[in-house]
KEKE-3310 file (N, C-alpha, C; in steps of 0.2 Angstrom, whole numbers, plus 5000, padded with zeros to 4 digits):
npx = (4942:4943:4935:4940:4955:4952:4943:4952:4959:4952:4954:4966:4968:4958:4945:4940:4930:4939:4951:4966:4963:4974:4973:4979:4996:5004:5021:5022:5016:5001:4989:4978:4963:4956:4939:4938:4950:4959:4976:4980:4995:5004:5019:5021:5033:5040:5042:5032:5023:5035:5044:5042:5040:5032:5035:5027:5028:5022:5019:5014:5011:4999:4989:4980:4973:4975:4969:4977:4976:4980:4979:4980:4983:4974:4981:4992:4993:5003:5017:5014:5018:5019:5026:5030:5038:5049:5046:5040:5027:5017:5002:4987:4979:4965:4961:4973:4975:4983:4980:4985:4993:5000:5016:5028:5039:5035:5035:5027:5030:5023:5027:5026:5024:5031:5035:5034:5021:5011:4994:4979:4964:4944:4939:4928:4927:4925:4937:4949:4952:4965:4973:4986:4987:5003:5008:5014:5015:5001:5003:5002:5008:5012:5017:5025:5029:5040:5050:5052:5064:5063:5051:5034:5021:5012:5004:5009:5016:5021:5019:5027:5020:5025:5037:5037:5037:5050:5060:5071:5086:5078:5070:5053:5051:5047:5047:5044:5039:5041:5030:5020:5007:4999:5005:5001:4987:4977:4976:4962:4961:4954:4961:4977:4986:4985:4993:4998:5014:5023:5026:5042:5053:5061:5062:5075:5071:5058:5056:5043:5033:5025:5009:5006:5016:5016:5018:5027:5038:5038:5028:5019:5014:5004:4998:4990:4983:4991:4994:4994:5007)
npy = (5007:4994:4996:5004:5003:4992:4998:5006:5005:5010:5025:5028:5028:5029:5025:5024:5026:5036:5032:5036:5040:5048:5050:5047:5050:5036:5025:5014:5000:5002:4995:4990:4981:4985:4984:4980:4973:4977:4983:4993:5001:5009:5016:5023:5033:5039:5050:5057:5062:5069:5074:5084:5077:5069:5055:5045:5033:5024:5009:5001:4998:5007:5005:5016:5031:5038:5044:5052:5056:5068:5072:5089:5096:5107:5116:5118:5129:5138:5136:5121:5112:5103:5090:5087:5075:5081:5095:5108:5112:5126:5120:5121:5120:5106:5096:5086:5083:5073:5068:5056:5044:5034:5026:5012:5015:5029:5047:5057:5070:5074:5092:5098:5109:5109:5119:5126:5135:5145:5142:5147:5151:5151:5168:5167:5156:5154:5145:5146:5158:5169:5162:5151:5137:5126:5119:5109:5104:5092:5087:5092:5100:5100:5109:5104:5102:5096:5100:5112:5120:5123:5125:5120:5119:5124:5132:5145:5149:5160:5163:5171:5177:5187:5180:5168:5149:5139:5125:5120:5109:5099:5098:5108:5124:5136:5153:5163:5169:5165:5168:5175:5171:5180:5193:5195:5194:5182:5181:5186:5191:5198:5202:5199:5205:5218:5215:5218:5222:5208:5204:5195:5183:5181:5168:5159:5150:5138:5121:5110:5095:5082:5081:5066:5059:5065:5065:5053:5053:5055:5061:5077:5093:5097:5108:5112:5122:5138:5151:5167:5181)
npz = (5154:5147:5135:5131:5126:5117:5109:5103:5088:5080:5085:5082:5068:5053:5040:5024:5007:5001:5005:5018:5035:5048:5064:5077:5082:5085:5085:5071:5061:5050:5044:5030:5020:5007:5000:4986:4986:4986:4994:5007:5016:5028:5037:5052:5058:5073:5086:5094:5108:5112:5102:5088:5075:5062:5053:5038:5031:5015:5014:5002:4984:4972:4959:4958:4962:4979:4993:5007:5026:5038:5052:5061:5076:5088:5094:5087:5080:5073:5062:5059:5047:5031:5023:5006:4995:4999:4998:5010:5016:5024:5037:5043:5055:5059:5046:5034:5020:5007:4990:4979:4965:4976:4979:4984:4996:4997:5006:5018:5027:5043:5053:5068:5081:5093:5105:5122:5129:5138:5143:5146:5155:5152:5158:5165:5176:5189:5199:5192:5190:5184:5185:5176:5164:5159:5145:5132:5117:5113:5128:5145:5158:5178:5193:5203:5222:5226:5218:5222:5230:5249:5248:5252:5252:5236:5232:5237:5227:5213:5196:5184:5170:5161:5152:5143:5146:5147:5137:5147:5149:5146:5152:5155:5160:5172:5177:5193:5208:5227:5237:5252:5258:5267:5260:5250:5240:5234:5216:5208:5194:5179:5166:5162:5159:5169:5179:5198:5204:5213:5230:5236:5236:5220:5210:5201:5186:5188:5187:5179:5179:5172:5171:5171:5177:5190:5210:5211:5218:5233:5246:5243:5235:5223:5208:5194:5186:5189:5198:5194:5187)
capx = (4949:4942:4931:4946:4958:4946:4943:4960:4962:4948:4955:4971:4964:4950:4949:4936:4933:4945:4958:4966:4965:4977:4971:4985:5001:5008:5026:5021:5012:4993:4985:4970:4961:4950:4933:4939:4956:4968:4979:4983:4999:5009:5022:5021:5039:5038:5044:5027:5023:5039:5046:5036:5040:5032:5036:5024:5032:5018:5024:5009:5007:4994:4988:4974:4976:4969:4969:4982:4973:4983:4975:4985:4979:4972:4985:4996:4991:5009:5023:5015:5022:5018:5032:5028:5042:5054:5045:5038:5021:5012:4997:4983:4975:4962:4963:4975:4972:4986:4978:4990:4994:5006:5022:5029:5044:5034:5037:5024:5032:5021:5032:5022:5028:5032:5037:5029:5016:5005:4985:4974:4957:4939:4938:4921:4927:4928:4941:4955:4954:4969:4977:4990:4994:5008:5007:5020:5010:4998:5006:4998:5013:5011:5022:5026:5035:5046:5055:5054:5066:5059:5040:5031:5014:5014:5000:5012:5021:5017:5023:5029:5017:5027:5040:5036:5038:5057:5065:5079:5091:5077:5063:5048:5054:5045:5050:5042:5040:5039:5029:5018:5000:4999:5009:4997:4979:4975:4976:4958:4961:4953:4968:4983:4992:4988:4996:5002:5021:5022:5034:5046:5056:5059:5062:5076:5069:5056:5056:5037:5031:5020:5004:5004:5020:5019:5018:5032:5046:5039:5025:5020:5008:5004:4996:4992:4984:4994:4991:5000:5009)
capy = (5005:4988:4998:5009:4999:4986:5004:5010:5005:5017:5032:5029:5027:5026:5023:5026:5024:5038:5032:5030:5047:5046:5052:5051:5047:5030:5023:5006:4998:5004:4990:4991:4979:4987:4981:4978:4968:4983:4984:5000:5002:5013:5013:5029:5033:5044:5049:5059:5069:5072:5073:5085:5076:5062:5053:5042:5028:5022:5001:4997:4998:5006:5012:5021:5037:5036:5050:5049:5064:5067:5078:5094:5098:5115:5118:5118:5135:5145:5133:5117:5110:5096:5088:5079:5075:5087:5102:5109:5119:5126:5119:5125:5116:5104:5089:5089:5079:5073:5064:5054:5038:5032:5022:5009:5021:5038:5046:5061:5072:5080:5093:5101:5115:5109:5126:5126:5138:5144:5141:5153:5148:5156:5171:5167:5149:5157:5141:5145:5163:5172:5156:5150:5132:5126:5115:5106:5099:5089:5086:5097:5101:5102:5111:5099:5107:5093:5104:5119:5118:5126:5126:5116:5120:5128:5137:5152:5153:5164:5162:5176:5178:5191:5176:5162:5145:5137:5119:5120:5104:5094:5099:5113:5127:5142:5161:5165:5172:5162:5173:5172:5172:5187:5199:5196:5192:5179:5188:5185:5197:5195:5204:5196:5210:5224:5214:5221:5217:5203:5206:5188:5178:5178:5162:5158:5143:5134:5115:5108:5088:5079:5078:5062:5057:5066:5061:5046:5055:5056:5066:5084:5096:5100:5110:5113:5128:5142:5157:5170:5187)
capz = (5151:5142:5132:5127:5123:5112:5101:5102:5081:5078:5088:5077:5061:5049:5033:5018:5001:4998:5009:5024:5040:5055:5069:5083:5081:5088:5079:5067:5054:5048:5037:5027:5016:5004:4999:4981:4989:4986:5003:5011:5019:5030:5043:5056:5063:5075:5095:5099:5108:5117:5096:5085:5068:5062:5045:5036:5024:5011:5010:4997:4979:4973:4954:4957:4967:4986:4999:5015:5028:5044:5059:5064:5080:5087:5097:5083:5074:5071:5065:5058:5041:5029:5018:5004:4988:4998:4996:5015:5015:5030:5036:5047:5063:5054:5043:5028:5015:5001:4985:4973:4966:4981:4976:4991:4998:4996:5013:5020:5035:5049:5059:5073:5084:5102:5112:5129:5130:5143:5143:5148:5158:5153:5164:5171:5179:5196:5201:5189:5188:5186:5185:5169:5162:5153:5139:5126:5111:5120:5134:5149:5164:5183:5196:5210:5227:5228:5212:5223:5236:5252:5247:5255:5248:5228:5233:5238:5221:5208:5189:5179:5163:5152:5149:5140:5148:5143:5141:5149:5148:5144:5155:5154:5167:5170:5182:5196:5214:5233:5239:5256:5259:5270:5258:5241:5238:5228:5212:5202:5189:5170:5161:5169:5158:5173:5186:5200:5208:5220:5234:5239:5234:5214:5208:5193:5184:5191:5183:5181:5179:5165:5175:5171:5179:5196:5215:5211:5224:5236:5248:5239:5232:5217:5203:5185:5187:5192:5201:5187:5191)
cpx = (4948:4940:4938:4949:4955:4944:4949:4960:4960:4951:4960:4971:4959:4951:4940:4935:4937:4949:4959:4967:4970:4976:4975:4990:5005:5014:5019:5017:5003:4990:4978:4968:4955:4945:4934:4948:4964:4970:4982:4988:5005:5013:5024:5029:5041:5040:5040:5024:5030:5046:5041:5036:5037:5030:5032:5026:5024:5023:5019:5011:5002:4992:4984:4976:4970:4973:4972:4980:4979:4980:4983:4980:4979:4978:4992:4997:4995:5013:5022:5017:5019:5023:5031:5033:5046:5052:5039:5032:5018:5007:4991:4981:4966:4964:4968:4978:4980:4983:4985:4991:5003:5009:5026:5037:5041:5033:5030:5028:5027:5024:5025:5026:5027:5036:5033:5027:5012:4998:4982:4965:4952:4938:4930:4923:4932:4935:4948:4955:4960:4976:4982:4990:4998:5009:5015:5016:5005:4999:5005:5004:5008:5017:5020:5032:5039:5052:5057:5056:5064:5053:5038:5023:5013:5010:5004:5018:5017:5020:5023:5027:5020:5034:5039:5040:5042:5058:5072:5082:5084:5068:5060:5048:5049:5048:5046:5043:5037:5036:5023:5011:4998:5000:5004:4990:4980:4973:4970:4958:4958:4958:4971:4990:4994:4989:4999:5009:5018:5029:5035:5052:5057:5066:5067:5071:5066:5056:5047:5039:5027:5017:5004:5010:5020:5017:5021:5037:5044:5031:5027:5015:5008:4998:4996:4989:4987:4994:4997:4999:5011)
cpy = (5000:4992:5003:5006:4993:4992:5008:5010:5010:5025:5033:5029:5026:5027:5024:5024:5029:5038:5031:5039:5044:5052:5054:5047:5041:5027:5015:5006:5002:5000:4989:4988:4982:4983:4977:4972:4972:4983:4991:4999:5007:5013:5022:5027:5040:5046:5054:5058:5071:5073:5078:5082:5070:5061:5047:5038:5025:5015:4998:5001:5001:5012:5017:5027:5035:5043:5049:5057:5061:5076:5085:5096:5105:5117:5122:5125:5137:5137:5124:5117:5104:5094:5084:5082:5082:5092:5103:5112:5122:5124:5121:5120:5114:5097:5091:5083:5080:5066:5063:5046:5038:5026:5019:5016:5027:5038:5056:5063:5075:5083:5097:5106:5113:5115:5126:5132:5138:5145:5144:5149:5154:5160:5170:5160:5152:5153:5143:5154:5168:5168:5155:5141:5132:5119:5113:5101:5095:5086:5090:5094:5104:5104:5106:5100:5103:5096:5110:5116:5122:5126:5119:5115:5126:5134:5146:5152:5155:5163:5170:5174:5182:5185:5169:5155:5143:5130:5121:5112:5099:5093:5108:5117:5135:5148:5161:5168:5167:5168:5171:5176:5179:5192:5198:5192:5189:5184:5185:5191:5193:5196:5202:5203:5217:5220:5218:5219:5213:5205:5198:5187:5177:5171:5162:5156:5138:5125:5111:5100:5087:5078:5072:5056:5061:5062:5053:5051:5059:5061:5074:5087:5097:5105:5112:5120:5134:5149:5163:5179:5189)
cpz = (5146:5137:5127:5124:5116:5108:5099:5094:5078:5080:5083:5071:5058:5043:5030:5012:4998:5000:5016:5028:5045:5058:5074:5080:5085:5084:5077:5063:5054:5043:5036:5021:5012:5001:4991:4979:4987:4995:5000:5016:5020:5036:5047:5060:5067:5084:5097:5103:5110:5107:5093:5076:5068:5055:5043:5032:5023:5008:5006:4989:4977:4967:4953:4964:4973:4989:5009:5020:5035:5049:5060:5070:5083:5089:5092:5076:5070:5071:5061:5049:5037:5024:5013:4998:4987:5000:5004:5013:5023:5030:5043:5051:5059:5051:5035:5024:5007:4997:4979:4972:4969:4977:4984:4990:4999:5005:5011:5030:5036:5053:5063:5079:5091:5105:5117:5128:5136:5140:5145:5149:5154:5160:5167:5174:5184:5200:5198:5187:5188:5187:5173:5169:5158:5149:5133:5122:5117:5126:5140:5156:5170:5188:5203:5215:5227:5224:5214:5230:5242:5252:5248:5252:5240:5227:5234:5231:5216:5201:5185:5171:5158:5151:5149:5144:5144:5143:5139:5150:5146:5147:5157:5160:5165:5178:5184:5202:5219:5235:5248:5257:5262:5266:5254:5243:5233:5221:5205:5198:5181:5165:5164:5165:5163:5178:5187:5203:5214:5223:5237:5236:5228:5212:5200:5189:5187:5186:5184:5178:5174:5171:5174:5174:5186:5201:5212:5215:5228:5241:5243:5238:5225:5212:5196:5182:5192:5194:5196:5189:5183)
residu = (UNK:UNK:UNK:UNK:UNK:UNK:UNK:UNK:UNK:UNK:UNK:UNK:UNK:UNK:UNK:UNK:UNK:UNK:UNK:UNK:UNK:UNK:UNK:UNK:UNK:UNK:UNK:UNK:UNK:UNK:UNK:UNK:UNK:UNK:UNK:UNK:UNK:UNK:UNK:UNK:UNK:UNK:UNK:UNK:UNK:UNK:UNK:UNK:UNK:UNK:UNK:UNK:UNK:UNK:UNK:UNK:UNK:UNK:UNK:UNK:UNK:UNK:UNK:UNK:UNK:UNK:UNK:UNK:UNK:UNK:UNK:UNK:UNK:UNK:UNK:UNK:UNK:UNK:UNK:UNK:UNK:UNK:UNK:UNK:UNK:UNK:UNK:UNK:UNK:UNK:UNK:UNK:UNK:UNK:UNK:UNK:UNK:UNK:UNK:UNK:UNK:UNK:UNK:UNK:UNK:UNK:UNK:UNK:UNK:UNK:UNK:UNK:UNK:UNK:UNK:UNK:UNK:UNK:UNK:UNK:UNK:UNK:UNK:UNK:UNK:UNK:UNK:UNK:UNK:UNK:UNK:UNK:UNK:UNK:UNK:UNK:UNK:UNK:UNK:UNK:UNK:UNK:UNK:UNK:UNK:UNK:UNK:UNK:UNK:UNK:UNK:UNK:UNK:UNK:UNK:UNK:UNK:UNK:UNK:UNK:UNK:UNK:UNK:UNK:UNK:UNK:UNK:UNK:UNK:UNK:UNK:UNK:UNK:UNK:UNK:UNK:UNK:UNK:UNK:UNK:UNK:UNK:UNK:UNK:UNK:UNK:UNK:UNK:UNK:UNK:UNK:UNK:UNK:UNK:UNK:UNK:UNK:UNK:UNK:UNK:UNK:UNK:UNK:UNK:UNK:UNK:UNK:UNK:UNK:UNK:UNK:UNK:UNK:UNK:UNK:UNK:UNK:UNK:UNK:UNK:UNK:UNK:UNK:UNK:UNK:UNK:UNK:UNK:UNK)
# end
């Protein structure tokens, strides 16, 4: 954690003699003194990840043209965008690189495509076979029974794969079935499209957890990957 923290600036940014990249996005200042005493300045505004826009303000000066790159990450294939002087463009998972001489005010939009999505394991990692996660931009969800009323162990639910994981009021909800051990066989399939029916209990709207916020309420089980029907 010392060791992180004490390089945290580099994870966020770096910088070159043609300019300035940003790596992840945090809100606030980015300041850079250049070797020949030009200053680099930007101010990130942003509510990532749980936001997928993030708008760059350029507060420096500066008459020579320099290069401002900003990461699009993989996840983001279908959907992202870059904004510069109004005019949208799509842009690919990758680095994208805008060169110009910047004016204090000039503003660069990043939109990025948050819909929850499920993840799909390599079918040879005998652990997660036949399993799904769900994801929203970098964010990686788990289902926690305290959220299934009845369920005691999440082991006996199953998610329903041909529809897309939802936010509902606010939180990443997915369909499925209670089902019981005895009635179904753990289901390692490679295609998850020839599933067979599960016989229980179907489930409206199940509501899943930020892995990184469960077990706070209480005793529970959990899971991130999901046994998928």
């Amino acid at each position: 954690m010392a060791r992180t923290l004490a390089s945290l600036t580099a994870y966020v940014a770096t910088v070159d003699d043609e300019g300035l990249q940003l790596h992840q996005y945090v809100p606030g200042p980015v300041e850079h003194s250049r070797a020949d005493g030009r200053r680099l300045c930007v101010t990130v505004e942003t509510d990532y990840p749980r936001d997928g826009e993030i708008r760059v303000r350029v507060d420096s000066d500066d008459e020579t043209p320099w290069a401002l790159s900003l990461r699009v990450p993989g996840w983001a294939a279908e959907g992202a965008t870059l904004t510069v002087d109004g005019q949208p463009r799509p842009v690919a998972p990758g680095v994208v690189t805008e060169r110009r001489t910047w004016r204090r005010g000039d503003e660069v939009v990043l939109s990025l495509p948050l819909a929850p999505r499920f993840t799909y394991p390599d079918p040879r990692i005998d652990a997660v076979r036949g399993c799904v996660a769900v994801e929203r931009g970098p964010v990686v969800f788990a289902l926690e029974s305290v959220d299934v009323p009845g369920v005691e162990n999440v082991e006996a639910l199953r998610v329903d794969t041909s529809q897309p994981p939802r936010l509902v009021d606010g939180r990443v909800t997915v369909r499925g079935w209670h089902v019981h051990p005895h009635e179904n066989d753990w289901p390692y399939r490679t295609d998850l499209s020839e599933a067979t029916p599960v016989r229980g209990e179907q489930l409206a709207e199940v509501p899943l957890v930020e892995y990184h916020a469960w077990a706070n309420r209480g005793p529970s089980t959990m899971r991130v990957w999901l046994a998928a029907q």
